[in-house]
N, C-alpha and C positions, 0 to 999 in steps of 0.2 A: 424636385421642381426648382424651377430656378426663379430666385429673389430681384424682383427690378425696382428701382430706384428710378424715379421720373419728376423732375418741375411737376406740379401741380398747375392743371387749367381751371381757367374760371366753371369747367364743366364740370371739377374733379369737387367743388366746393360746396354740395348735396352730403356726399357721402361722407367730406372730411368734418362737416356738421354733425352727420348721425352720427358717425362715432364719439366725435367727442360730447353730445347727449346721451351716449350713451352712459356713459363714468360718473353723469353728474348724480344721480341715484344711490352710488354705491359710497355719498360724499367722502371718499378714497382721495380723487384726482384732481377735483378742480374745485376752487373756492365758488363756481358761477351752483347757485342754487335752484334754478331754473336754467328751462331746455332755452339753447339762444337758436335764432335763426340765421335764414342765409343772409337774409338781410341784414344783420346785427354784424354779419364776421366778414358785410365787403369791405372796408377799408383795414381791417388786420392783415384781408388777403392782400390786395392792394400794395400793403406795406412791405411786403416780402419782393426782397431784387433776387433772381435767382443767379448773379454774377456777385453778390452780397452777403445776402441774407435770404438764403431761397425757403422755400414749402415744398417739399417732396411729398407724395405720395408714394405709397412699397405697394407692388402686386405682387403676390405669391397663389401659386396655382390658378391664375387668370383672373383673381381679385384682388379688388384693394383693403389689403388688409389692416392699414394702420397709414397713418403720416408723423411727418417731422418737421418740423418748424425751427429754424435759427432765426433769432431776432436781437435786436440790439441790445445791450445793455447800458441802462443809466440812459441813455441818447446825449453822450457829449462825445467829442474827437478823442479826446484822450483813452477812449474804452472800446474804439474800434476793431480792436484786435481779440477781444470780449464779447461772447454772443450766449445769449439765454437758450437751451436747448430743449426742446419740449416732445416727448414723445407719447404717443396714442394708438393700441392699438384694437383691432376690432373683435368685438368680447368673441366670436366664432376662434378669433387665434390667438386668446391671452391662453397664457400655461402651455406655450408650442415651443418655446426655447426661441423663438422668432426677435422678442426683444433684445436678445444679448446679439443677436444678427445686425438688427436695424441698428442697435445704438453705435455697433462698432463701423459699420459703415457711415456713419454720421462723422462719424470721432474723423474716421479716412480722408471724409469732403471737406471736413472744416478745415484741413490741411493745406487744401487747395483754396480753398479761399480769402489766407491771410489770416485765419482765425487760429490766435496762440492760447486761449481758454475759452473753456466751455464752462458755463457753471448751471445747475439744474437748482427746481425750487421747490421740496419736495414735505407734504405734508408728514409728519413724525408718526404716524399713524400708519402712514404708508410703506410697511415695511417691503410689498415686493419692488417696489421700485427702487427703496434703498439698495436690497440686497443685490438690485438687479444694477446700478449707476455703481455702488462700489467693487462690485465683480472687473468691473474694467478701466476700475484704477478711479476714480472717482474717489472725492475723500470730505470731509464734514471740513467746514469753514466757516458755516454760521449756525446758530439759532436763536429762533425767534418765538418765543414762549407764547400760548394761547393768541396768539394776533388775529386766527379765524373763531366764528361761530357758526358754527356746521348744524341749525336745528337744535339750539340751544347749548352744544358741548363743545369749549373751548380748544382749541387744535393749535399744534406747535408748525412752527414750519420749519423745513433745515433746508439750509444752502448746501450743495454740494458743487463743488470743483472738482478742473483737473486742467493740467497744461497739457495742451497738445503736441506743442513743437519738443 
């Protein structure tokens, strides 16, 4: 089956909620500790230019299996060519080999958009994500020792880079 890559509508923005309520349980993925709503993520949608800084959604075999978010970094001019990259995908397609799909067509668009690094934000904890951002070339640039508390146990976070151009 074949992997599509689509702008995200304000229709797409239910599903790209539930997934990512989905991850906040497995405190794996995201620092938010509670499920947020659609309400909560309109102006994050909002904030995404898809000539910019777009939100994709990925369908695979006629669903949406995951999205992707490029967003700005720091928000000054000088780090425009710099974008935070965030991926999510849907617990039906985590362990499908589908992430090393999505992120490398991410890596592809950001090319086109003027974006010369990607850097990801990822909990120390979280080793498939590492294994999964350093498989394609992605490399440690920061950390940030205990900065979350996840339910009382303190979490590292690591930066991970990569130049794209």
């Amino acid at each position: 089956m074949t992997m599509i890559f689509r702008i995200a509508t304000l229709n797409d923005l239910p599903i790209i909620v539930d997934i990512y309520n989905s991850t906040i349980p497995s405190r794996m993925v995201t620092a938010d500790i509670a499920p947020v709503s659609v309400e909560d993520r309109l102006n994050w949608f909002h904030e995404h230019q898809p000539e910019k800084r777009p939100l994709w959604v990925v369908e695979y075999e006629g669903d949406i299996c995951g999205w992707v978010s490029l967003q700005s970094f720091y928000g000054r001019p000088a780090y425009d060519a710099t974008a935070e990259i965030s991926i999510y995908i849907h617990e039906n397609y985590r362990g499908k080999g589908l992430g090393k799909k999505i992120l490398s067509k991410a890596i592809e668009e950001s090319l086109k958009l003027e974006i010369d690094t990607l850097i990801a934000f990822i909990f120390g904890h979280n080793e498939p994500s590492i294994r999964l951002f350093s498989s394609l070339g992605f490399e440690k640039w920061g950390h940030l020792p205990e900065v979350a508390n996840l339910d009382g146990v303190k979490r590292d976070l690591v930066i991970l880079g990569k130049k794209v151009n």
